[in-house]
C-alpha positions as CSV (number, residue, x, y, z in Angstrom):
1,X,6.9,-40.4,77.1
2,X,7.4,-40.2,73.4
3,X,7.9,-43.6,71.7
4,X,8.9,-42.1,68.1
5,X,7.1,-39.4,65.6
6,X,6.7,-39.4,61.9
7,X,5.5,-36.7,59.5
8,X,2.0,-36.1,60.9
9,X,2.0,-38.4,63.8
10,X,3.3,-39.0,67.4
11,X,3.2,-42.5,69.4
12,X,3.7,-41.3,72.9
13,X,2.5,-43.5,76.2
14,X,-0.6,-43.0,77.7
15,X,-0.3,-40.2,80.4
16,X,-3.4,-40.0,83.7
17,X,-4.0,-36.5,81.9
18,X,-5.4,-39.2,78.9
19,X,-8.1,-39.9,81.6
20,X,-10.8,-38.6,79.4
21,X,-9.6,-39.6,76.1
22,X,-9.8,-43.1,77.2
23,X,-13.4,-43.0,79.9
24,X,-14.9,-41.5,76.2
25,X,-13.0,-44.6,74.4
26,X,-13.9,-47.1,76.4
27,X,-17.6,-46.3,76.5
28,X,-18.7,-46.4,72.7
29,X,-20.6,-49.0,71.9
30,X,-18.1,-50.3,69.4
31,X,-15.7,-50.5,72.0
32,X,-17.5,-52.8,74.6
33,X,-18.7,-55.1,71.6
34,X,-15.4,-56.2,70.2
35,X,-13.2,-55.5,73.3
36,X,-15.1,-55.4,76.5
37,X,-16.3,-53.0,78.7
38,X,-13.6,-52.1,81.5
39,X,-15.7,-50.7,84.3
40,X,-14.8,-47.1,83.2
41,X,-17.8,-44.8,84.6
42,X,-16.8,-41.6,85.5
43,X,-13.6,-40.0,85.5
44,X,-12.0,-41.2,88.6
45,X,-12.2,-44.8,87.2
46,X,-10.6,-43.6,84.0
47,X,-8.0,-42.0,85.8
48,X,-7.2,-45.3,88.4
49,X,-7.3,-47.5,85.0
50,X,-4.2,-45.5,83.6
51,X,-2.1,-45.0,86.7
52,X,-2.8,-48.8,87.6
53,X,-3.4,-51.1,84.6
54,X,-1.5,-49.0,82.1
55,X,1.2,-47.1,83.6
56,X,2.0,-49.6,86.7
57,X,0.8,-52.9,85.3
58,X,2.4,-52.8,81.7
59,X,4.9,-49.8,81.3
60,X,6.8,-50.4,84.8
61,X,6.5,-54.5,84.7
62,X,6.5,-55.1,81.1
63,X,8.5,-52.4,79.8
64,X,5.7,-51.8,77.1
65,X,1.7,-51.1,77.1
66,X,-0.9,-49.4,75.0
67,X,0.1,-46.3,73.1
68,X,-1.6,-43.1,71.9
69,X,-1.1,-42.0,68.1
70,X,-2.0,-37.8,67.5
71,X,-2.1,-36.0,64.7
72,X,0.7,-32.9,64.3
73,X,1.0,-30.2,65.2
74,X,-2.6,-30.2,67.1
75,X,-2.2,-33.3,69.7
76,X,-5.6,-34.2,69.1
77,X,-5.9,-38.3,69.9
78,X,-6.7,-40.6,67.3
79,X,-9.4,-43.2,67.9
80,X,-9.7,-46.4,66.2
81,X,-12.2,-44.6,63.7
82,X,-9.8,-42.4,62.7
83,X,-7.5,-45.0,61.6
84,X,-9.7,-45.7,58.3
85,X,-9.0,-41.8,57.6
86,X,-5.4,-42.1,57.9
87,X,-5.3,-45.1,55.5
88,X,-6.5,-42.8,52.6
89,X,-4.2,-39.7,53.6
């Protein structure tokens, strides 16, 4: 679902098609070092992680959860390293 859009972006929920955005995420280096590593080997665990800690645990009981920020009009998914980009756009 599509939280809200500006000129460039979209904030959207994270979708189990996002499976292997998030397996290649969660593996960098960076990632485990300053937020843990979640168990995520292959794509099956990526895919488990969204439809049961992200779209069960926090969108259904919370009513809020991690979101996914793309570039327009090409979709692609942002990673945190892309974030320093955007600050100079």
């Amino acid at each position: 679902m599509m939280i809200t859009t500006a000129d460039r972006l979209i904030l959207r929920q994270i979708e189990e098609s996002d499976a292997d955005f998030l397996l290649a995420l969660m593996n960098e280096p960076a990632y485990h070092t300053m937020i843990g590593d979640r168990g995520l080997r292959v794509p099956e665990d990526a895919r488990l992680y969204c439809r049961d800690d992200i779209l069960r645990a926090s969108y259904q009981r919370h009513g809020f959860g991690l979101y996914l920020v793309c570039l327009i009009p090409t979709a692609r998914k942002i990673t945190p390293y892309d974030r320093i980009l955007l600050a100079f756009w």
